[in-house]
N, C-alpha and C positions, 0 to 999 in steps of 0.2 A: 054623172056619166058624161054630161054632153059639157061639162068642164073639162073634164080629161082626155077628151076626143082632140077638144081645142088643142089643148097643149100639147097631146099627140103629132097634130096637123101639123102646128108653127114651129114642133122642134125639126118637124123633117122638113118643112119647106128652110128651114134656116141652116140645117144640115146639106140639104141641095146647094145653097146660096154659097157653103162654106167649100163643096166640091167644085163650084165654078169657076169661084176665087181660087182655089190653088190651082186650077186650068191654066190660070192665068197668069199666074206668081211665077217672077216679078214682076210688080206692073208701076214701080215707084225705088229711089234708093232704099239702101238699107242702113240701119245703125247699128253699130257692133257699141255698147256698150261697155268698158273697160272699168273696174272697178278700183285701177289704181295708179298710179302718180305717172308720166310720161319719161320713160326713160330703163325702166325693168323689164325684165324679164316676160311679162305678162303684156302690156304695150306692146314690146317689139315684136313678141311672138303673132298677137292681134293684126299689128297691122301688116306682115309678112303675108298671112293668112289672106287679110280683107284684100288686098293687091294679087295674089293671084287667085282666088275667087271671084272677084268682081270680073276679071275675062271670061271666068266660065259660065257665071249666074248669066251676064248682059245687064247688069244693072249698076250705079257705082255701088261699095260698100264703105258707109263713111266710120271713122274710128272717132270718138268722144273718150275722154277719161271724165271721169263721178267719183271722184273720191269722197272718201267718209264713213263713219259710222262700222269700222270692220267690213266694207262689202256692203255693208244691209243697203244703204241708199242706193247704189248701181243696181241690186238685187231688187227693190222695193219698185224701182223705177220702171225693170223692164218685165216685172211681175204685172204690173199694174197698165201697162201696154195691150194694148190686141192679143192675144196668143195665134200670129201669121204668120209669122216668120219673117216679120220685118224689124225685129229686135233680138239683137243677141247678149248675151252676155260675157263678154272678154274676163275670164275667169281662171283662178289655180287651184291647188289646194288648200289653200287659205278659205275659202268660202263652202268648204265640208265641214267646219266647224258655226257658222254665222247661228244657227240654231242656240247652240249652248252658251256662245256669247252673248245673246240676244240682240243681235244684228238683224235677223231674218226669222221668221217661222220657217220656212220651208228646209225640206232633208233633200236626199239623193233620192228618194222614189217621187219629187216634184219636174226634175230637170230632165231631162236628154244634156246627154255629154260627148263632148268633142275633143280627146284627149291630143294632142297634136306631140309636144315633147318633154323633155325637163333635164336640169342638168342635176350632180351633187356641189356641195358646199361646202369652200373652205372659211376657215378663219383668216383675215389678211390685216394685215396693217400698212399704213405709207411707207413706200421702200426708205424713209429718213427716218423713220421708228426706232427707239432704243432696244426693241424686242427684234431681234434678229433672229431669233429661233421658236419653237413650241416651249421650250423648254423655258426661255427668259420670260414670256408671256407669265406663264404657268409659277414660277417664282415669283415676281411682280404680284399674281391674283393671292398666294400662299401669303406674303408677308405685308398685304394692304388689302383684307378682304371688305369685299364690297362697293371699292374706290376703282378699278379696272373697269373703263365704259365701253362696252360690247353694243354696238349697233345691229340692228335686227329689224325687219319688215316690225307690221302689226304684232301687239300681243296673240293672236289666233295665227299667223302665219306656221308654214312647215320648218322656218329658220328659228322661232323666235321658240315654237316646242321643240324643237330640240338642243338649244342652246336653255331651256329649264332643264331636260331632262339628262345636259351635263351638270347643272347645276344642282339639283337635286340628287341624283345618283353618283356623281363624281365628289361632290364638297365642292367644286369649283363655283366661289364664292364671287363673280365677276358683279357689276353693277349692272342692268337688266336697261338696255336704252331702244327702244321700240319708236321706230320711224311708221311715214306714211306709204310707205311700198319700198325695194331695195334701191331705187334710184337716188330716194333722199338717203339711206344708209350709207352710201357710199360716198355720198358727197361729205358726210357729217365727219368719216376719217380723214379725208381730204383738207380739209377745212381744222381740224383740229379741234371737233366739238369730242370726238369720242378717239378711241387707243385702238377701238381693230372694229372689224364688222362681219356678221356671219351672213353672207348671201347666197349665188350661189354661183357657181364659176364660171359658166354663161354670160350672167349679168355684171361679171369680173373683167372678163375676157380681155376688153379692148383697153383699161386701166393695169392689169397684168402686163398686153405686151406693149402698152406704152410707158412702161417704167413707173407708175405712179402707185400701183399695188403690191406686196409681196406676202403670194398665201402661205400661211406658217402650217396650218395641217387641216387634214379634213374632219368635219362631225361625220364622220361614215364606219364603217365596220371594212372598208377595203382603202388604198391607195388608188390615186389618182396621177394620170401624166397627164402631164400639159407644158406642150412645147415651148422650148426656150427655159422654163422651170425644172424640168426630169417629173422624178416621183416626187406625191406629194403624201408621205403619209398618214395613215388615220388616225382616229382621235384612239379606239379602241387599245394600239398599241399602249398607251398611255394607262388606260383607265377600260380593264378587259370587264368591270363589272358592266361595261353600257354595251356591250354585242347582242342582248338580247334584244335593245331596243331600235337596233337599226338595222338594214335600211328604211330611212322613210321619205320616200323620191317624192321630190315635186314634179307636177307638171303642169303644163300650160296648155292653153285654148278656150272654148268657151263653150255655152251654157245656153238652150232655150227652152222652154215653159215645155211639159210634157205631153201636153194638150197640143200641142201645134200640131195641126191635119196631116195627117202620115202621108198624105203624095208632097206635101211643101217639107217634110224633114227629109223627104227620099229623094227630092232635088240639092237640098243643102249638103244631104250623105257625098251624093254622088260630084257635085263641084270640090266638095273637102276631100274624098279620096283623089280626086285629078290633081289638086291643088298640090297634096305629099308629094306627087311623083315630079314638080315643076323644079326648078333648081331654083329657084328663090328658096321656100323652103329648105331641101338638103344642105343648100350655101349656110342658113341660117344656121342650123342644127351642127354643121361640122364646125363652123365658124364661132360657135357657142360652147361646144365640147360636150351636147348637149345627145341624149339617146332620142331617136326619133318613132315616136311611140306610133301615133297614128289609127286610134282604137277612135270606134264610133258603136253605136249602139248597144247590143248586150257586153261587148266584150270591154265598152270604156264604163257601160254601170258596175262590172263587176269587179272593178277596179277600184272606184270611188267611192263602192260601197265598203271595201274593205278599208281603205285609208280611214272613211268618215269615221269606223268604229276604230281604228287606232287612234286618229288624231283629237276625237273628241273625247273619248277617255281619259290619254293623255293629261289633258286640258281639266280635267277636271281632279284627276289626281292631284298636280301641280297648282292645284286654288286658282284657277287663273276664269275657269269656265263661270259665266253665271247660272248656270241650270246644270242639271245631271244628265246624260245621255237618254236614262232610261226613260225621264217623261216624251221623250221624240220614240219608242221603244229602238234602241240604235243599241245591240246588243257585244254585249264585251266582246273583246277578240281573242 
């Protein structure tokens, strides 16, 4: 009994100790942990974020990229951190799956989420490309199956499952070429390692209207405009068996331990909602072609929840998962 008093005692004095310190948060920088290569989608969105949050927090907010591992190592690094609120996680949807790749143990009832935006994603090739059209692309894949190099985020990325889930459900037979975030995909068409790359048009955007991209069609279930280009049609026109499986939006922002003391997530909430409303963001999200989402709390878990169980099904469908969903109990959708 007089063991369990103790430990009574020292969890509330440590509990006290834990209310004083968010009294006081911030009382030192912060690190936005980014999980992937400098140059994407998830980066620029990060550090948009950390620049006008740091005027509102009063503290700097420094951005670090940790790549590796699908995520796990960035994930691993800032799990293993204090749970303060002095680490975050610069995250997308690509790290709703880290469980079944086995990148990470942890699911979406470990995290707090900060959904910020996301754009859709075309297929593009170098405007000097022999494939001028979806359709040349799509003949080229028909009569060299398997030899057509498609660049894509990580195998766990939202670009790389749905460029399986043309492949599998379409026949489109491309070569499966899986970079370290869409910053190296983009370069890899550029450079003439790969024929096209599926990112997402955001992270297009400023190769689009500098002449060096041209997107052939969208992996979506709808058309997209994007100035200077018109419409850009869907994949679905092509191949009506994949409307089931789309939409499946990416988005960007980031990620802290669940456990972080609710007066220090309820200062983060509230610098992140001032943050949306600054024109650094909006500039960012128009400028990207990107929807600006803007969910925090219940309504970014029930978001994440829902993707986790599409994308990590997906994933497993497609052989690509190391584990099944159902041992995380992550229920079909």
């Amino acid at each position: 009994m007089r063991k369990l008093w103790l430990f009574i005692s020292i969890f509330i004095l440590m509990s006290g100790f834990s209310i004083s310190n968010a009294a006081e948060w911030p009382e030192r920088p912060i690190t936005n942990v980014v999980f992937s290569s400098p140059g994407g989608g998830t980066d620029t969105t990060n550090r948009a974020l950390a620049a006008a949050m740091e005027k509102l927090i009063g503290k700097p907010v420094k951005v670090v990229n940790m790549t590796g591992g699908g995520g796990g190592i960035a994930a691993d690094y800032v799990w293993k951190q204090p749970h303060d609120g002095y680490y975050w996680l610069g995250a997308s949807e690509t790290l709703l799956s880290m469980c079944v790749m086995g990148a990470h143990f942890t699911t979406t009832k470990d995290w707090e989420y900060f959904v910020c935006m996301g754009a859709p994603g075309p297929i593009s090739v170098k405007t000097d490309s022999p494939f001028k059209t979806f359709e040349d692309l799509q003949k080229a894949v028909k009569e060299k199956p398997g030899e057509i190099k498609i660049a894509s985020s990580s195998s766990s990325s939202i670009w790389s499952i749905k460029m399986g889930v043309v492949r599998k459900y379409a026949g489109f037979e491309y070569k499966p070429m899986p970079y370290n975030g869409s910053g190296p995909s983009q370069v890899a068409v550029l450079t003439g390692e790969v024929d096209a790359c599926h990112t997402s048009i955001g992270e297009q955007a400023e190769l689009i209207r500098g002449g060096k991209l041209k997107p052939l069609i969208m992996v979506d279930n709808v058309p997209a405009n994007f100035p200077g280009v018109g419409t850009i049609r869907p994949i679905t026109d092509f191949y009506p068996q994949l409307i089931p499986y789309f939409p499946l939006p990416q988005w960007l922002g980031f990620m802290l331990p669940k456990d972080t003391p609710k007066p220090i997530l309820e200062k983060i909430t509230d610098a992140y909602k001032k943050a949306l409303e600054t024109e650094t963001i909006k500039k960012l999200a128009e400028t990207t072609s990107s929807t600006l989402y803007g969910k925090s709390g219940e309504e970014a878990k029930e978001m994440v929840r829902n993707l986790e169980k599409v994308s990590t099904w997906l994933l497993f469908e497609l052989g690509v998962a190391k584990k099944s969903p159902a041992e995380f109990n992550i229920p079909k959708p």
